[in-house]
VOFI-185151 format. One record per atom (N, C-alpha, C, CB): residue in three letters; x, y, z. Coordinates in steps of 0.05 Angstrom, whole numbers, plus 5000, padded with zeros to 4 digits. Glycine has a CB too. Example, Ala and Ser with C-alpha at 12.3 -4.5 7.8 and 13.67 -1.06 7.14 Angstrom:
ALA526448865156 ALA524649105156 ALA526449345156 ALA522649115181 SER525749555142 SER527349795143 SER525850015157 SER528249885114 
This chain:
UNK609586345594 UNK606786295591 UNK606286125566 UNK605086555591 UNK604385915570 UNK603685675548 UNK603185875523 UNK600385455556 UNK602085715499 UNK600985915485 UNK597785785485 UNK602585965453 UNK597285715494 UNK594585505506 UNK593585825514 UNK595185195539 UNK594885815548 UNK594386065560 UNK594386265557 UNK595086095571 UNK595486385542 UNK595886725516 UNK593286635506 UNK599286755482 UNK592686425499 UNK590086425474 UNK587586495496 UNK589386055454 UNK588186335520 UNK585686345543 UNK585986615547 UNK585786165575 UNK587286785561 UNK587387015559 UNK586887195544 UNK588687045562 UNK587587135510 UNK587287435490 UNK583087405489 UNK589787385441 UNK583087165500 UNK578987145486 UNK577587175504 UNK577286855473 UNK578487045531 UNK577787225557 UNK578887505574 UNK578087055574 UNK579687705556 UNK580887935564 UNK579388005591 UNK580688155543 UNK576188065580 UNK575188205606 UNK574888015629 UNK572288355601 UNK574187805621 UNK573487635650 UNK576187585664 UNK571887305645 UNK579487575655 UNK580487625671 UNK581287835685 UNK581287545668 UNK581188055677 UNK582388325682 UNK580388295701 UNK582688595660 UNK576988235699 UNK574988335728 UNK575488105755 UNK570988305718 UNK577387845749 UNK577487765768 UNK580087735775 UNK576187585769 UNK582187845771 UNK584688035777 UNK583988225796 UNK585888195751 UNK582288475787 UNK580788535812 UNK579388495834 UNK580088615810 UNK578088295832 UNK576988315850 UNK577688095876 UNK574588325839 UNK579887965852 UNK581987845877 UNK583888145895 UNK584987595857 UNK585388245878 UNK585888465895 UNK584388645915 UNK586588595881 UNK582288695899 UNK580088795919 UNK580888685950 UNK576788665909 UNK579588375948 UNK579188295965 UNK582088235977 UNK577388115962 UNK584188205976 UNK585988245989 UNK586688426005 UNK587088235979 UNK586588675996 UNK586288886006 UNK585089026032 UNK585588935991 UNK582988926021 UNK580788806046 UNK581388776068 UNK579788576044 UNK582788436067 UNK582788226089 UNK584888406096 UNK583187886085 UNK587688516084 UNK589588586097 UNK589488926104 UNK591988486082 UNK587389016102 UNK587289386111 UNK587889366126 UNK585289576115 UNK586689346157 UNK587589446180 UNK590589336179 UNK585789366206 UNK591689126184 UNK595089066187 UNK595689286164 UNK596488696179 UNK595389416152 UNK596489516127 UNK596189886132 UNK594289366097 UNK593989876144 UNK592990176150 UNK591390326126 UNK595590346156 UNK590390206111 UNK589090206085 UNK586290486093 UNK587789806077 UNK587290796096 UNK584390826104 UNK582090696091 UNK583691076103 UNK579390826102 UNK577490686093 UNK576290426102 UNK578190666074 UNK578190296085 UNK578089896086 UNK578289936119 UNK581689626066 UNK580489986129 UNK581089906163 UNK579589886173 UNK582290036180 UNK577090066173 UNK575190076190 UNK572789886184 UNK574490346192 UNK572289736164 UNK570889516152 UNK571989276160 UNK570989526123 UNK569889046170 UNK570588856184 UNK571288706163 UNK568788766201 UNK573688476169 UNK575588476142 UNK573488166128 UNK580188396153 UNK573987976101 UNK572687826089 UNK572487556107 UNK573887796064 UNK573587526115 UNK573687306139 UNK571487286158 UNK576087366156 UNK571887496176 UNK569087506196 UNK566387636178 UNK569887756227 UNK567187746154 UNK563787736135 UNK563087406122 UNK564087996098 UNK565087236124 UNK563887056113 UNK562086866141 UNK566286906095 UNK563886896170 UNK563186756186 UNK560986916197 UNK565186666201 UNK560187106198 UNK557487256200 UNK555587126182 UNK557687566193 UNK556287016158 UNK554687056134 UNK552986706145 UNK556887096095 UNK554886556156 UNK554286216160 UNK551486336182 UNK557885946180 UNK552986396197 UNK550986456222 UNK548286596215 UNK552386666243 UNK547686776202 UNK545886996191 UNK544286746172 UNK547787306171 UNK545686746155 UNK544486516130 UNK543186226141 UNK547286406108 UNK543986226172 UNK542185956184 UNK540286026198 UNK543585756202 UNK539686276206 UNK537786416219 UNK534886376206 UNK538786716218 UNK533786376223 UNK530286446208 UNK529486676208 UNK527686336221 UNK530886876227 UNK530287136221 UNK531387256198 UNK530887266239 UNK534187156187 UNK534787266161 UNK532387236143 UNK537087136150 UNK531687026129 UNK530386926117 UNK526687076120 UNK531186646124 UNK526487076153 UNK523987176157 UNK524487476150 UNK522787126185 UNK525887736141 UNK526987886143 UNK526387926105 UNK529587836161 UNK528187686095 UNK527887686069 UNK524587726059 UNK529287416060 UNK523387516069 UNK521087466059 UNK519387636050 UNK520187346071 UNK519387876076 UNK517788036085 UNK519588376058 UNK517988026129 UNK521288286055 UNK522388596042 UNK520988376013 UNK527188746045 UNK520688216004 UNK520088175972 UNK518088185971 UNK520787955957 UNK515988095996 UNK512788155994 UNK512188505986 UNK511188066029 UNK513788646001 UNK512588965996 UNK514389075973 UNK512989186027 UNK516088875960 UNK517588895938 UNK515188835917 UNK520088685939 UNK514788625923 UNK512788555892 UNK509688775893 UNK511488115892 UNK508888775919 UNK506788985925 UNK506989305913 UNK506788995955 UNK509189445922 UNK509889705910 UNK510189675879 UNK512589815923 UNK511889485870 UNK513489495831 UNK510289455831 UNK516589165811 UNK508989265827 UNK506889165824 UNK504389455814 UNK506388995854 UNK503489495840 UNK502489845837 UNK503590015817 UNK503190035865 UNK506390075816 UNK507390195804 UNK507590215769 UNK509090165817 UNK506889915766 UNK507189815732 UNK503989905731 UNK508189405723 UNK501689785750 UNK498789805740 UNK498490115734 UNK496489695764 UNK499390225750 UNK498790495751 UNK500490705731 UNK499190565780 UNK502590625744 UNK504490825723 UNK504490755686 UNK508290775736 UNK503890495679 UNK503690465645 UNK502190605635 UNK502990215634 UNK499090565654 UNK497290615640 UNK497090985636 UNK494890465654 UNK498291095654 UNK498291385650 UNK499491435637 UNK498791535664 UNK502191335631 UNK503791495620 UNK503491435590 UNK506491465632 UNK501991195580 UNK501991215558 UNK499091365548 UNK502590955549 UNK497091385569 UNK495491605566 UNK495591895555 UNK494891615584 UNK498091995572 UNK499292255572 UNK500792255548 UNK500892325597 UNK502292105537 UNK503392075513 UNK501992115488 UNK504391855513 UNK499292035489 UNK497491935466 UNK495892275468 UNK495091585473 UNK495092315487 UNK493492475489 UNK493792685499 UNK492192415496 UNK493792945472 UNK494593215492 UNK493393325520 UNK494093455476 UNK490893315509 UNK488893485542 UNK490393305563 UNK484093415545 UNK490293065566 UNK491892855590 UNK494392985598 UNK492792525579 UNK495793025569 UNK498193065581 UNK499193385595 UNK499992985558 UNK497393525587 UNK497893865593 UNK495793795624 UNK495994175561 UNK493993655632 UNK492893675659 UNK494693495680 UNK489893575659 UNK494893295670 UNK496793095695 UNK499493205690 UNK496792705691 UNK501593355674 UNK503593375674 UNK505193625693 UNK503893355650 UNK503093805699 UNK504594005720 UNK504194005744 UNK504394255717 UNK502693795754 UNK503093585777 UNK504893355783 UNK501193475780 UNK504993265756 UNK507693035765 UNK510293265765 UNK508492695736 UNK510693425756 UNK513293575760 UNK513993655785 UNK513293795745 UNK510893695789 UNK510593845808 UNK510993665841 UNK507693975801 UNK511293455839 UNK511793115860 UNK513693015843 UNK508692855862 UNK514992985826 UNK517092825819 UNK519592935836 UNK517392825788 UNK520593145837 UNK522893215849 UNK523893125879 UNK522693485847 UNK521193115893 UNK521293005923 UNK521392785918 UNK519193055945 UNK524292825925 UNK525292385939 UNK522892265953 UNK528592335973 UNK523492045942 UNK521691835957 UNK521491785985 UNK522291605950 UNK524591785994 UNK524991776022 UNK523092036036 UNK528391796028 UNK522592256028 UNK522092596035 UNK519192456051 UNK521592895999 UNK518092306029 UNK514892216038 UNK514792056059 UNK513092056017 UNK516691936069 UNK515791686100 UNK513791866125 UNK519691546123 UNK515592076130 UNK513492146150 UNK510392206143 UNK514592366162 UNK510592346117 UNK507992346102 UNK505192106111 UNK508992286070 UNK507891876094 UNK506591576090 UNK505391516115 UNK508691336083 UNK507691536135 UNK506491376166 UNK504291526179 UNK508991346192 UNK503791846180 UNK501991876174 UNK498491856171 UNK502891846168 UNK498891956142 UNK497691876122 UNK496191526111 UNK499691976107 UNK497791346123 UNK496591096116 UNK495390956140 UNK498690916103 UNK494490716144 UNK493790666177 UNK496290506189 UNK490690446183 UNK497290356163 UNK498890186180 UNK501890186163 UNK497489866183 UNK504390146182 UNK505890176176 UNK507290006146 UNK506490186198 UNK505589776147 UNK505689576123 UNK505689686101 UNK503689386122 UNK503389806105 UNK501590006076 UNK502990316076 UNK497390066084 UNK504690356094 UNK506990606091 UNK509290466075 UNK508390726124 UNK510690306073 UNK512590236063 UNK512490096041 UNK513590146077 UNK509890016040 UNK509689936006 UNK509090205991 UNK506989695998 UNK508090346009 UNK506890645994 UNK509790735978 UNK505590946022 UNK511790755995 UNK514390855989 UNK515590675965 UNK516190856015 UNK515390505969 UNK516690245946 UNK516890395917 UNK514089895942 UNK512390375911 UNK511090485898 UNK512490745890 UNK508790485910 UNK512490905902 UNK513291175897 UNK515991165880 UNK513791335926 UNK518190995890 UNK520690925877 UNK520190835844 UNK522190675896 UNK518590725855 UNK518490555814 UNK517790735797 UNK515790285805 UNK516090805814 UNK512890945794 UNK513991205779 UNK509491095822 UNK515591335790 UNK516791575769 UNK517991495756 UNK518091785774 UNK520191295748 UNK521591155734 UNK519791085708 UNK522490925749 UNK518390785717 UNK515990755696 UNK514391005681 UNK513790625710 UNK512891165693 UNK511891445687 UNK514191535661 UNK511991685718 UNK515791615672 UNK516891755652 UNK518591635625 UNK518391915666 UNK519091375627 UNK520491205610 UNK517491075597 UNK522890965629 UNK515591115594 UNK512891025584 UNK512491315566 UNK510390955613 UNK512791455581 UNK511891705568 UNK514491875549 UNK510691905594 UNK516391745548 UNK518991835529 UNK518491545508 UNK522891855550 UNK517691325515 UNK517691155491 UNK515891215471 UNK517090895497 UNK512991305488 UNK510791365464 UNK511291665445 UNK507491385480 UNK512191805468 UNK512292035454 UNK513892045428 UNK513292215471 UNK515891865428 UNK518591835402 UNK517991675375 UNK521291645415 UNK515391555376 UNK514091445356 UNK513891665330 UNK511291355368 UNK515691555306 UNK514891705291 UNK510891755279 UNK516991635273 UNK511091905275 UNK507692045267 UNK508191915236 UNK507092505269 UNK509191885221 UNK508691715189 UNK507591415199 UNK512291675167 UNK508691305222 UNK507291115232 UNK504391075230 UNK507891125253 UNK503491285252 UNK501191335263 UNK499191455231 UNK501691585292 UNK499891565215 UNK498991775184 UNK498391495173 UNK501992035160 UNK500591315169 UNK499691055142 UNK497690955159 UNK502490765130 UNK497690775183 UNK495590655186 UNK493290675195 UNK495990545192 UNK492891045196 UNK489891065192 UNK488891165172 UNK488591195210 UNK490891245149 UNK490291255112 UNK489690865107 UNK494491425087 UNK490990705124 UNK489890475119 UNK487090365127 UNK491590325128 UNK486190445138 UNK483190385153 UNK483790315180 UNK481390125141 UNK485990325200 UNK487090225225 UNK485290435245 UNK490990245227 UNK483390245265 UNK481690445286 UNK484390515309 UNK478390245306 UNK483590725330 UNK484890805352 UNK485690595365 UNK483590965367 UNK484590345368 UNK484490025384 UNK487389935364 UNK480589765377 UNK486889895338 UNK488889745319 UNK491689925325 UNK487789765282 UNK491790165324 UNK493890315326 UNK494990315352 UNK493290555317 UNK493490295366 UNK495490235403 UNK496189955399 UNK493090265442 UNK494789785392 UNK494889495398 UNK498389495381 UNK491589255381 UNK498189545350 UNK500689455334 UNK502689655332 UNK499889365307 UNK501589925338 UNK503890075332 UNK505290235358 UNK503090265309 UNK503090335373 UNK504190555402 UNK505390345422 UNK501190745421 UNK503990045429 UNK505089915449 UNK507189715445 UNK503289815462 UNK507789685413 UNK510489515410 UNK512689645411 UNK510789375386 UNK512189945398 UNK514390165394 UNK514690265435 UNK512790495365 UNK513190255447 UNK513390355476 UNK514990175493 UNK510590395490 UNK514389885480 UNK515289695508 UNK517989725510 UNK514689365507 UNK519389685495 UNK521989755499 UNK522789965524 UNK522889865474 UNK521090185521 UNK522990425545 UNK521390285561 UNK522790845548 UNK519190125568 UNK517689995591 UNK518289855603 UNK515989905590 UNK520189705594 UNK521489455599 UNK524289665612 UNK521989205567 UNK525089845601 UNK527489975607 UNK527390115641 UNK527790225581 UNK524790285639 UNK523590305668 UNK523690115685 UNK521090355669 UNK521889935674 UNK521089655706 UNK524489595713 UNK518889205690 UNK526989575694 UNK529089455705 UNK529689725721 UNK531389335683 UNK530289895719 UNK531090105734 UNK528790155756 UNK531790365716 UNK527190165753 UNK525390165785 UNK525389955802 UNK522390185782 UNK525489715788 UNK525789485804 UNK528789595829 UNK526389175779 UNK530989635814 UNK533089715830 UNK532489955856 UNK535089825809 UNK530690165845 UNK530690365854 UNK527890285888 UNK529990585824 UNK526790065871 UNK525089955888 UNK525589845921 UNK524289765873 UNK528389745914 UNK530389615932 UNK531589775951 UNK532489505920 UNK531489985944 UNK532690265956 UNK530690355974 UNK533290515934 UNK528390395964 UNK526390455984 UNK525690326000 UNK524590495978 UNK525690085991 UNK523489906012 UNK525889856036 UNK521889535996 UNK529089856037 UNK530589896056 UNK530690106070 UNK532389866050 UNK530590406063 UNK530490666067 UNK527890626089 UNK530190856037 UNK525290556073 UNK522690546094 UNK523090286123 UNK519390426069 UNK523990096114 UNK523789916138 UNK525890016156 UNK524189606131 UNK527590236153 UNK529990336167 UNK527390536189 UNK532990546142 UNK525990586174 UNK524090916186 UNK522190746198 UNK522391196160 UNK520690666186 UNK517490566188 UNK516090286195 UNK516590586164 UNK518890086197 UNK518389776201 UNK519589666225 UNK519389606176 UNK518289456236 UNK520389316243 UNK521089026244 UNK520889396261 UNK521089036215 UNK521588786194 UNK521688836176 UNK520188606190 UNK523888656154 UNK524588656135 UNK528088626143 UNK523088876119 UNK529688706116 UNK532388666114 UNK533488986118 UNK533188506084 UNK531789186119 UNK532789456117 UNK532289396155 UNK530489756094 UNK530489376169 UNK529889396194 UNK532489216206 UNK526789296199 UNK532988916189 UNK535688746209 UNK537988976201 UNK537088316196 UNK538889046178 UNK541289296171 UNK541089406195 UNK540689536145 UNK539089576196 UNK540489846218 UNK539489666244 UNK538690286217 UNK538289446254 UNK538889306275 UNK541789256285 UNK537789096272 UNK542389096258 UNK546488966266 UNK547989196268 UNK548588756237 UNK547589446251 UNK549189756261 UNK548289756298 UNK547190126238 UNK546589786309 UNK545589906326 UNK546989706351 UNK542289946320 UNK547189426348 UNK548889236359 UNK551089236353 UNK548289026358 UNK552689416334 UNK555689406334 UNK556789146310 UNK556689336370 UNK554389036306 UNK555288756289 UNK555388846261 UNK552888476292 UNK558288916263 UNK558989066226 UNK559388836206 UNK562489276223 UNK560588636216 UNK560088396198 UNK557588326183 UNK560588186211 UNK555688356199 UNK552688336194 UNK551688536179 UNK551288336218 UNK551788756190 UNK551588936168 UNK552388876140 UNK552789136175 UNK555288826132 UNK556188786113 UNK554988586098 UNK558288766116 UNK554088386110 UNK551988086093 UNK549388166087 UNK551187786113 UNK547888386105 UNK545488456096 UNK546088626075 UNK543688566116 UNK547788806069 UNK547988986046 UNK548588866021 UNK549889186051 UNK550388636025 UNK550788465996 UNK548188225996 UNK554288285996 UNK546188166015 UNK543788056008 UNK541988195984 UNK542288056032 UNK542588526002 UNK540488735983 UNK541488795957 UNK539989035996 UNK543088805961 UNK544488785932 UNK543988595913 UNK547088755933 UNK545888305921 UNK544687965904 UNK541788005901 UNK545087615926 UNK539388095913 UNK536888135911 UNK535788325889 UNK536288215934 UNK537188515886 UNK536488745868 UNK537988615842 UNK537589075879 UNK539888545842 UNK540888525817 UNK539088215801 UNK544588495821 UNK538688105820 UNK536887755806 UNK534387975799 UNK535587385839 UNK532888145820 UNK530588175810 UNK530188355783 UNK529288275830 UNK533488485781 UNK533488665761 UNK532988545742 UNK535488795759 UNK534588285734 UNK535488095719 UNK532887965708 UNK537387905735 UNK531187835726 UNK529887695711 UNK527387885701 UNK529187445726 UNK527188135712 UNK525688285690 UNK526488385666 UNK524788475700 UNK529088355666 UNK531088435641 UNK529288205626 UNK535288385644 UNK530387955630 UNK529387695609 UNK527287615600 UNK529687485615 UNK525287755622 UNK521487665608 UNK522188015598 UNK517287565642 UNK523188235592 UNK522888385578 UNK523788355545 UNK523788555591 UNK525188135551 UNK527488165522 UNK525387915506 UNK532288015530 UNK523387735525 UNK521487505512 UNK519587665501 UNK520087255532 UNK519287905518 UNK516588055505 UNK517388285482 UNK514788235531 UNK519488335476 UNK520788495452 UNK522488355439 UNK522288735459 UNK521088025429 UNK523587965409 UNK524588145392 UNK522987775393 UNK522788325375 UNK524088485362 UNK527088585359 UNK522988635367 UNK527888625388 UNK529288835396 UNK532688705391 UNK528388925430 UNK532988405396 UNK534088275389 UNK535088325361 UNK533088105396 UNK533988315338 UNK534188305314 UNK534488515301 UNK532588195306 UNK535288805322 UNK536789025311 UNK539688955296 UNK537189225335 
């Protein structure tokens, strides 16, 4: 080996060791069944997932499928940020808030999200407004409680100097409770956004019939495991971009956080 290549190697340690794997991975893969690999064997090998993927990916129903899971994507997170910030930093700030709304959310936090579909369908008129209900539900305890662990952790010498300074209840949320909070807020929306993805597949499996959770257990139900396999790494590539770019307008809105 060069010493070019030792040098590429000692500075890229991790990026090659992760694509060492995941060449093997995928070897593995393609060759399970000839190989008897449990598990893998029974997974349709990389080959016919890619030639599923040409076919699927030229479709309008893929795409119409897509469309329809990011609309009740942005609809549920959406609800979930209006609603869930404003409480939880309510409940944080304020005892009476927090001793009345808090042995009710305990009291609904434990039931999975999924627990509520039949609830939802239901309970709502239309099945649209069931599955964003669920979305919602996914985020919203996430946010809730990562809102309400940021404010709560604010040291109080904070809050003591700047109302020995003349700082009203307005000045003190504005500079001190909501710069010190955004951080776990920003920490929530990325983890609900994920968790968001989960539901809104889980509901269009129960409650839709449309979206990318509804084509999933379609291509199961036709035997088309290849297909399956492209819609699950759609939902995936989907969750992780959407994770992503709320990571980056989080990190624009806490320069701070940077400069630890």
């Amino acid at each position: 080996m060069s010493a070019g290549i030792k040098k590429y190697v000692h500075r890229h340690f991790d990026l090659v060791v992760g694509a060492i794997t995941l060449i093997a991975f995928f070897l593995a893969w393609q060759f399970a069944r000839p190989l008897g690999i449990p598990g893998l064997s029974a997974v349709e090998p990389p080959t016919r997932v890619l030639s599923a993927s040409w076919d699927l990916l030229s479709s309008a129903t893929f795409w119409t499928a897509c469309y329809k899971s990011v609309l009740r994507i942005l609809a549920g997170f959406a609800l979930a940020q209006i609603i869930g910030v404003p409480i939880g930093l309510m409940m944080a700030t304020n005892r009476m808030a927090f001793h009345t709304i808090f042995p009710v959310t305990e009291i609904l936090r434990p039931i999975p999200p999924v627990a509520w579909i039949p609830v939802a369908i239901i309970f709502w008129p239309t099945r649209e407004m069931s599955t964003v209900f669920i979305v919602f539900l996914g985020a919203f305890w996430i946010v809730l409680l990562n809102t309400i662990g940021g404010a709560s952790t604010i040291d109080e010498s904070y809050r003591r100097a700047a109302l020995s300074l003349g700082s009203n209840r307005w000045h003190l949320f504005r500079y001190i409770v909501l710069p010190a909070t955004m951080p776990s807020i920003v920490t929530g929306m990325v983890v609900g956004m994920g968790i968001s993805w989960e539901m809104v597949v889980a509901a269009e499996m129960i409650a839709s019939d449309t979206g990318l959770g509804y084509l999933l257990w379609q291509s199961f139900e036709i035997n088309a495991g290849a297909q399956v396999i492209v819609c699950m790494l759609a939902i995936g590539i989907a969750g992780f971009v959407s994770s992503a770019l709320i990571g980056r307008v989080g990190r624009l809105l806490t320069p701070w956080q940077g400069r630890r």
